[in-house]
Phi, psi and omega in degrees: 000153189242139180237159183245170156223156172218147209233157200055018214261160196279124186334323193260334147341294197290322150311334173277338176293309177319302185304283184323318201287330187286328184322310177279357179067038163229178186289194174278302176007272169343284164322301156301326189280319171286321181290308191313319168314326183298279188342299199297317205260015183267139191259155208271125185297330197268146215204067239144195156257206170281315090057295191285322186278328189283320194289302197322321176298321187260335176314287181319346222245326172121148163300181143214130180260127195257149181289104169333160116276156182293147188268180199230164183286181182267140179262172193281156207274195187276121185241127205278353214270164206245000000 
């Protein structure tokens, strides 16, 4: 088995890990090792790109038609030399 460490995590994260693992009557150890299994082995929805996941989120919510503005000539270029 390969073990790991993780380093920085945050006090109150940790104190919330704390909690849960006495809730279920296991170590934290235990506990972090059943989330990361859940997490990991729930098969993944997704399915596209990111692109195709931002409109499914947002598609239901409605359009909006936004106004072009006209395009304008082009202006003259900048001319360096004196």
């Amino acid at each position: 088995m390969a073990s790991m460490t993780i380093r920085d995590i945050d006090e109150q994260l940790k104190s919330r890990l704390r909690v849960q693992a006495a809730r279920h009557g296991r170590s934290m150890e235990d506990e972090a090792r059943d989330i990361l299994r859940t997490a990991l082995s729930a098969k993944s929805s997704r399915s596209g790109t990111l692109v195709d996941s931002i409109r499914a989120r947002i598609e239901p919510l409605g359009g909006v038609a936004l106004k072009i503005a006209p395009r304008e000539a082009m202006r003259e270029p900048v001319k360096l030399d004196k």
